[in-house]
C-alpha positions as CSV (number, residue, x, y, z in Angstrom):
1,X,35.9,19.4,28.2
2,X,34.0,21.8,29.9
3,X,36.7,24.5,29.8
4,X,37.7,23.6,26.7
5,X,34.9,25.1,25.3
6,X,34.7,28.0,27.7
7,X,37.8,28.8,26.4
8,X,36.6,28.7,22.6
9,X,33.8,30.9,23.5
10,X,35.6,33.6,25.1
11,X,37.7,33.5,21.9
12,X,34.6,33.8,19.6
13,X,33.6,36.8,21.6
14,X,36.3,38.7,21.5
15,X,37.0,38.2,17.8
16,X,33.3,39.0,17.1
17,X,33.8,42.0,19.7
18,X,36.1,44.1,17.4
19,X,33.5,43.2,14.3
20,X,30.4,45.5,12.8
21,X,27.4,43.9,12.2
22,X,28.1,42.8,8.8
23,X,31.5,41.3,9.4
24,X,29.8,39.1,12.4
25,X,27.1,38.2,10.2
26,X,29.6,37.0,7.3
27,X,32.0,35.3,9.9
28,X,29.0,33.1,11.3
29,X,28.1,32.0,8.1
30,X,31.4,31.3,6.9
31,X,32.3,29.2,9.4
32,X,28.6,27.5,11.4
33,X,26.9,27.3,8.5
34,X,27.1,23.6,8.8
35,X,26.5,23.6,12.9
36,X,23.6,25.5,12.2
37,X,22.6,23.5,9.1
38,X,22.8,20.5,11.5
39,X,20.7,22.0,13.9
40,X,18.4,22.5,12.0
41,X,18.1,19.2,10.0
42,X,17.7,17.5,13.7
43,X,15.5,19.6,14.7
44,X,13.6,18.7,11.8
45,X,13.8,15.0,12.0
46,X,12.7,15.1,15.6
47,X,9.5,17.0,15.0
48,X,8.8,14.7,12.0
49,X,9.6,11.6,13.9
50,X,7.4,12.7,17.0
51,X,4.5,14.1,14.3
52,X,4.1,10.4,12.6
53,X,4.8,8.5,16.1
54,X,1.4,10.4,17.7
55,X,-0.1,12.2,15.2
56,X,-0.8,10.1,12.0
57,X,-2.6,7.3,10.5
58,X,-0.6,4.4,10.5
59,X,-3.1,1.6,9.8
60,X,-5.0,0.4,6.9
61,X,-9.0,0.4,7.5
62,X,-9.0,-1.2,3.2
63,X,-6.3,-1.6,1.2
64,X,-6.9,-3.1,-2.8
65,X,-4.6,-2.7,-5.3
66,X,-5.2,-2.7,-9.3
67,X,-2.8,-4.2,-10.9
68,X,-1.7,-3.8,-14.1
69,X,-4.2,-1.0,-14.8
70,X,-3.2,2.2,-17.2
71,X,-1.9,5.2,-15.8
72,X,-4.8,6.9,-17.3
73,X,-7.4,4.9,-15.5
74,X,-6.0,5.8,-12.2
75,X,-8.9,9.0,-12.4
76,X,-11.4,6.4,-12.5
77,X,-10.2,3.5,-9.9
78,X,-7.7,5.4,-7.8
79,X,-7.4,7.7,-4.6
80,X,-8.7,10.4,-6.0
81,X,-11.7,8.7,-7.8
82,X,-15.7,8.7,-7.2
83,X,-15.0,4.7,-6.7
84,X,-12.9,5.0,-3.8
85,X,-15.2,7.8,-2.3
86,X,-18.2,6.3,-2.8
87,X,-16.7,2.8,-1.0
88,X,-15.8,5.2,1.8
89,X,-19.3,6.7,1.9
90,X,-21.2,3.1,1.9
91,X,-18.8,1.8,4.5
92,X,-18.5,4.7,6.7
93,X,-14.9,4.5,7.6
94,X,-13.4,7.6,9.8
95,X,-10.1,7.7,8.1
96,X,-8.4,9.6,11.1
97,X,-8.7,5.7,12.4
98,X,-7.9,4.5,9.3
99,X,-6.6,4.7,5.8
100,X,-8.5,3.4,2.7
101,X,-5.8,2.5,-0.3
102,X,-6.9,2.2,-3.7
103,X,-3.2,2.1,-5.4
104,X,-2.5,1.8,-8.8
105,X,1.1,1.8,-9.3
106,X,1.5,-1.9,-9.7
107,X,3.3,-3.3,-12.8
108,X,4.2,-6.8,-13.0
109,X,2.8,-10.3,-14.7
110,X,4.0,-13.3,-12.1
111,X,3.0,-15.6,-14.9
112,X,5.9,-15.3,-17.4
113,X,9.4,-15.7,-16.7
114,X,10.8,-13.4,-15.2
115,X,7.7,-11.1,-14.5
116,X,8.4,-11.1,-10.7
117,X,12.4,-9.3,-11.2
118,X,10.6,-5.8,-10.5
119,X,10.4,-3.6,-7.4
120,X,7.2,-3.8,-8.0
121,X,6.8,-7.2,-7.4
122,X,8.7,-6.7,-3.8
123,X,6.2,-4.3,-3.0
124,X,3.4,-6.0,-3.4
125,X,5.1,-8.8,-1.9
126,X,5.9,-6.9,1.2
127,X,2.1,-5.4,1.1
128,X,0.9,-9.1,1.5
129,X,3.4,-10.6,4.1
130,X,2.5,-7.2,6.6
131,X,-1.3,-8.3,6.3
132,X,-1.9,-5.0,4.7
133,X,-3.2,-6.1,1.4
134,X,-7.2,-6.9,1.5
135,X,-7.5,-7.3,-2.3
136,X,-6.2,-7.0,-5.6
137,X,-7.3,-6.9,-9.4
138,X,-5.6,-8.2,-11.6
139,X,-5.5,-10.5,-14.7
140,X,-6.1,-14.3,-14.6
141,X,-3.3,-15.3,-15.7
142,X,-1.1,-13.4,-13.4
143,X,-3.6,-14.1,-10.4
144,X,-3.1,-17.9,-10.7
145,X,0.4,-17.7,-10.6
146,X,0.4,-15.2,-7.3
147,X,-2.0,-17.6,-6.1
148,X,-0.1,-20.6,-6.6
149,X,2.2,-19.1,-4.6
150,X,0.1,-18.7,-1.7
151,X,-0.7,-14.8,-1.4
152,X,-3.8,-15.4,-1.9
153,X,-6.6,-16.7,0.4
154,X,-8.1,-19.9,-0.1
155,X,-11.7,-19.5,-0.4
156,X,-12.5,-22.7,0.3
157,X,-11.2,-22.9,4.0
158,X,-12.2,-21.0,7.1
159,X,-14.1,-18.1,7.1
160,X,-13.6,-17.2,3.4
161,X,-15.6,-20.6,2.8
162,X,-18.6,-19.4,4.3
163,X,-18.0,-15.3,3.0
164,X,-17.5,-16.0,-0.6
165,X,-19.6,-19.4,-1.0
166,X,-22.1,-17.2,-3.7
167,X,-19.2,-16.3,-5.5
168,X,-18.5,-20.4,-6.1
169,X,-19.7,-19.9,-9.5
170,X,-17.1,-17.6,-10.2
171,X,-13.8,-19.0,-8.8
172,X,-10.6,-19.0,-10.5
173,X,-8.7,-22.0,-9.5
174,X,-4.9,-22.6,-9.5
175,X,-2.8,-25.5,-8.0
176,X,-0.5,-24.5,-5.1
177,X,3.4,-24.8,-5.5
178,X,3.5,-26.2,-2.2
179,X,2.2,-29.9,-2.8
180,X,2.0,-30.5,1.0
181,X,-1.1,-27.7,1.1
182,X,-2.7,-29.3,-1.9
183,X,-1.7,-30.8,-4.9
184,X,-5.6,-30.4,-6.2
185,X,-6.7,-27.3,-7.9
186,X,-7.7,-24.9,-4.8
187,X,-9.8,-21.6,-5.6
188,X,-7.7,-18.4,-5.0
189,X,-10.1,-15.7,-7.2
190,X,-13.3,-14.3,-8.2
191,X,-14.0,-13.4,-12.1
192,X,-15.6,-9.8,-11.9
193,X,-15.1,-9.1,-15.3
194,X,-18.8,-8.3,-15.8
195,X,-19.1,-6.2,-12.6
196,X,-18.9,-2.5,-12.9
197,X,-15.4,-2.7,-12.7
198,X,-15.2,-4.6,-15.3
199,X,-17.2,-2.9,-17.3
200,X,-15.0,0.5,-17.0
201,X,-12.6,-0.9,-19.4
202,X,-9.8,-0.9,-17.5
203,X,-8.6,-4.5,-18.0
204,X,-9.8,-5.4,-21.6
205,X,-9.2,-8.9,-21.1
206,X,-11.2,-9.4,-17.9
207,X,-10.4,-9.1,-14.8
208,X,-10.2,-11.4,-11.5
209,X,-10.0,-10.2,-7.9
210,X,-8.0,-12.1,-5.1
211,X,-8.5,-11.6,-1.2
212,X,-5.1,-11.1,0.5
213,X,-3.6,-14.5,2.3
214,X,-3.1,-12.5,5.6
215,X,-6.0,-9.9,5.0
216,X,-8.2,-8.6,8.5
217,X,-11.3,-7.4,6.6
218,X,-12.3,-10.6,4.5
219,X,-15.3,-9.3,5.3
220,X,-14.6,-5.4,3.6
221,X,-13.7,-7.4,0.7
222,X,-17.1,-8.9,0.1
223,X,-18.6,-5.6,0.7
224,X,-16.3,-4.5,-2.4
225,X,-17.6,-6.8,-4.1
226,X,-21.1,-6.0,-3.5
227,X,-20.6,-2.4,-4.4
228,X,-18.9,-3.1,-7.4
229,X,-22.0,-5.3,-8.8
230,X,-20.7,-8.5,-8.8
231,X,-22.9,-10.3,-8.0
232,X,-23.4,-14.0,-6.0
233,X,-25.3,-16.7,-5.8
234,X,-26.8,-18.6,-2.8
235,X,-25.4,-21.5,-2.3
């Protein structure tokens, strides 16, 4: 193998010996274009790989998504609004440990048929199962049916019953489709439809927030809630 290719290279030599410097320059790129187009792509890849393995964030410090919201609202409830800035601000996260997700690109309704046949859908799906998802917005409707399917925490079990006890008053209930959890009505939401997000606009028709089944910041969640006015009630 090894003189194989000594062999080629003494050939490319000596043609590019009797060449000017134009002629070699036009015979590279005629014929290793693609080596060097290779190359370089792989050299790429490796620095990008290498970059994201050492070098960025990869976990999520908060993560709610609004569901269902306009386009045009994502100024006011998105990354690049004064509510996610000033939830960073109050909670002091360092997000070179951490990111702090505020999406809006979420379009589906789980409570007609067929309203879960989206990408969408799978995504948010996929954002619950990895345990990224702390909360989401959404309306009631469509939060009883995700709930129902058990992406949603109970808050009436574990930790979330002690957390969310003063929002009691504001549960949304909806009856599991597994029977063997429950085949009673269990609380998987809390109206905040007169809580500053609320009243933004943004859902017209109310608006009901769910904790993530496999969230790790239950606790972020009702500091959310807190800064977005909705208030509870001691139990």
């Amino acid at each position: 193998m090894k003189e194989k290719f000594g062999k080629f290279l003494a050939s490319e030599k000596k043609k590019l010996a009797g060449m000017d410097r134009r002629q070699k320059i036009a015979y590279l790129a005629e014929y290793y274009w693609l080596w060097a187009l290779g190359i370089f792509g792989g050299l790429f890849m490796a620095v990008y790989i290498l970059w994201h393995a050492f070098f960025t964030v990869k976990d999520y410090r908060f993560y709610v998504l609004f569901v269902n919201a306009p386009i045009e609202a994502s100024q006011e409830i998105g990354n690049r609004s004064a509510l996610r800035q000033g939830f960073i601000d109050r909670m002091g996260y360092d997000l070179k440990e951490g990111m702090v997700e505020f999406g809006t690109a979420s379009y589906f309704n789980a409570a007609v048929d067929g309203g879960t046949n989206n990408s969408y859908f799978q995504s948010f799906v996929a954002v619950v199962e990895a345990g990224h998802l702390d909360a989401a917005v959404m309306e009631e409707d469509n939060l009883k049916a995700v709930g129902a399917a058990g992406r949603f925490l109970d808050l009436s079990r574990g930790e979330a019953a002690d957390l969310f006890a003063p929002y009691a008053d504001r549960f949304v209930y909806a009856v599991p489709y597994d029977t063997e959890y429950s085949e009673d009505p269990v609380p998987v939401g809390i109206d905040i439809s007169d809580s500053d997000l609320g009243r933004m606009g943004v859902y017209e028709d109310g608006c009901v927030l769910g904790i993530g089944a496999y969230s790790s910041h239950p606790e972020d969640v009702k500091a959310f809630l807190e800064y977005i006015g909705a208030e509870g009630r001691q139990p």
